[in-house]
C-alpha positions as CSV (number, residue, x, y, z in Angstrom):
1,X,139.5,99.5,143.2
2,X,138.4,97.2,145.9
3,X,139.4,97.1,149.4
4,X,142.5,94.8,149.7
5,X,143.9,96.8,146.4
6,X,143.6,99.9,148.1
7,X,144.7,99.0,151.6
8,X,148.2,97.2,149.6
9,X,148.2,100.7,148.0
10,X,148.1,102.8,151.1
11,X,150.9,100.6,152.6
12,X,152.9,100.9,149.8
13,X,152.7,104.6,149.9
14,X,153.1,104.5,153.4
15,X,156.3,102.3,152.7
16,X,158.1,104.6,150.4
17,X,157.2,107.5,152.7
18,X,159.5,105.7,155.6
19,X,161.7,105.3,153.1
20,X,161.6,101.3,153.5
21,X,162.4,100.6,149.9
22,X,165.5,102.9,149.7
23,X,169.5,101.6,149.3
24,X,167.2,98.2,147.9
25,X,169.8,95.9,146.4
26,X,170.0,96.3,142.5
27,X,168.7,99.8,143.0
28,X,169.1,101.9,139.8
29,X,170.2,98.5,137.6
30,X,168.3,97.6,135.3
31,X,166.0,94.6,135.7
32,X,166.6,91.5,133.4
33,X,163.2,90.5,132.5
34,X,162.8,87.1,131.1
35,X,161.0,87.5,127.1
36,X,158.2,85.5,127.2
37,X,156.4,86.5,124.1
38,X,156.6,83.2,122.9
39,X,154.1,82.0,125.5
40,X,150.5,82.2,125.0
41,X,149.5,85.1,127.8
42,X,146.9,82.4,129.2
43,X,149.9,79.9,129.7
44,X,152.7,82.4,130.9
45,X,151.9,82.2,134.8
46,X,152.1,78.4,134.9
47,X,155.1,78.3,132.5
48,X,156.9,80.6,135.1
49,X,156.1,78.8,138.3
50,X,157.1,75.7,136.5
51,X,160.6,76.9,135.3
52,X,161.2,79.0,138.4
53,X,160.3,75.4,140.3
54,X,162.8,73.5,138.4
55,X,160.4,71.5,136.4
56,X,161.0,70.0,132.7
57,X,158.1,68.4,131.2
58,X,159.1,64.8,130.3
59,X,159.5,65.5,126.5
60,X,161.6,68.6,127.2
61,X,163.7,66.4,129.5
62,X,164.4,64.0,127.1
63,X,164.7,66.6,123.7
64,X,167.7,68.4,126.0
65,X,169.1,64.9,126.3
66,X,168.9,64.1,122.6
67,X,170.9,67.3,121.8
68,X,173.3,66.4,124.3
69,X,173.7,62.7,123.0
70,X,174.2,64.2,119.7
71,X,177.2,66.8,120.7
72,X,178.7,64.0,122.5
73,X,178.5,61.5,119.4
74,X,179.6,64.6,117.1
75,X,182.7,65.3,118.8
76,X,183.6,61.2,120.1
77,X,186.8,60.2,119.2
78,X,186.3,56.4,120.1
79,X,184.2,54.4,117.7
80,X,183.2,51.9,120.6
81,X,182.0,54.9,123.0
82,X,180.3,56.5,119.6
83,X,178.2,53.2,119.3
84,X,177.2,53.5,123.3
85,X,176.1,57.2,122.7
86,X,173.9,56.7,119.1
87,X,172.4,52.9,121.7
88,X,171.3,55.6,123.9
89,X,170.5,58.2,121.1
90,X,168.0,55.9,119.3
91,X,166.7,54.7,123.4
92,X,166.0,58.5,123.8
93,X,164.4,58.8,120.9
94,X,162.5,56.1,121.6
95,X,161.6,57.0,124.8
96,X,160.2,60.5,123.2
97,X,158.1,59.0,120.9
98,X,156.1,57.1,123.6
99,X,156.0,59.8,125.8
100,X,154.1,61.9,123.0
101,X,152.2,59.5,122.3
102,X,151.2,59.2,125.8
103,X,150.1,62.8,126.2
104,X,148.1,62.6,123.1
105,X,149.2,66.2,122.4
106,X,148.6,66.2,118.9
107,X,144.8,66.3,119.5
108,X,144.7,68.3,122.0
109,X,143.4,72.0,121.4
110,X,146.0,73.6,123.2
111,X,148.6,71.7,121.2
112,X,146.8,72.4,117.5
113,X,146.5,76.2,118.2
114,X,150.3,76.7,119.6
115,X,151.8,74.0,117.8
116,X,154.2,76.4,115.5
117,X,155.5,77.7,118.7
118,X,156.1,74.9,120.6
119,X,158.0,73.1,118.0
120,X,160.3,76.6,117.5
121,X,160.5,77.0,121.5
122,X,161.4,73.6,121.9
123,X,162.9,72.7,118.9
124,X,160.7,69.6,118.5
């Protein structure tokens, strides 16, 4: 153990003996832990920091918008404000295509070994 690890120890310790983490918040819940055995371990650290920061890559973005277009054109009443969703369906879709064509993720290594996974994460 090096130095930093064991001085963060000996503060922790010294922590719990002042009784600094007691009547915590939460204490005795259980913790929801988010499952992320989906995610390549090499990838999970990044994935969190970009979901806990709010970020959607550009094809996620517009995949959640598909679905959405699609609910809304499945459950419109009006055939005029059906014809406006499935203009801005097929834009969407559209829009997807180039932006996977940008990334060029289907020849990238990353992409070829988790491919399976993305597609059933995502639903790609």
């Amino acid at each position: 153990m090096d130095f930093a690890s064991r001085m963060a120890e000996e503060r922790i310790r010294q922590a719990i003996k002042d009784g600094e983490f007691d009547n915590l918040p939460g204490e005795g819940k259980r913790l929801e832990l988010e499952d992320l055995s989906a995610i390549p371990e090499d990838m999970r650290t990044s994935y969190l920091m970009m979901k806990n920061s709010g970020y959607l890559p550009e094809e996620v973005r517009l995949k959640k918008e598909l679905i959405t277009l699609e609910d809304m054109i499945a459950s419109c009443k009006d055939p005029e404000q059906k014809e406006s969703y499935k203009k801005q369906l097929t834009e969407k879709e559209i829009q997807l295509r180039i932006a996977l064509e940008k990334r060029n993720l289907k020849k990238s290594n990353a992409y070829q070994k988790y491919s399976s996974k993305i597609h059933k994460r995502f639903g790609i």
